[in-house]
Residue, then its C-alpha position, 0 to 999 in steps of 0.5 A: x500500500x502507499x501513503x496517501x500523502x506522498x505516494x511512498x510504499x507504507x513500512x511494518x512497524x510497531x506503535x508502542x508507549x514508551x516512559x516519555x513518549x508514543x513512539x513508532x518502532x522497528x520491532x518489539x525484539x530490537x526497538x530501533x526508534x524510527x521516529x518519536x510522535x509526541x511526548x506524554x506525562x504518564x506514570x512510569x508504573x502505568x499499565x499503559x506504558x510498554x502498550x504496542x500495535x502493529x502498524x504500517x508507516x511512512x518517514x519519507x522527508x518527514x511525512x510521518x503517516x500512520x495507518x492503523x490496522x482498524x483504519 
């Protein structure tokens, strides 16, 4: 599929809730940090945190697109 944005092929990811921040990463094995999309407040001991989705994205120049698998 590509991005509707900039027409870039969408990557395999992972959406996940870091201590500081949602994030999209490589994978759950490695968590490579591909980009950060916003930072957040939530305690460390929530059960939140470490929360993970598999998505597709795109980061061609920045585009940062995220399709959800529901979307």
């Amino acid at each position: 599929m590509s991005c509707p944005n900039c027409n870039q092929n969408l990557l395999n990811g992972v959406f996940y809730c870091d201590v500081n921040d949602y994030r999209v990463i490589d994978n759950l094995n490695d968590r490579n940090l591909i980009f950060i999309i916003e930072t957040h407040e939530i305690e460390d001991d929530n059960e939140e945190i470490g929360d993970n989705q598999n998505i597709q994205y795109c980061n061609h120049q920045d585009c940062r697109y995220l399709k959800f698998p529901e979307d």
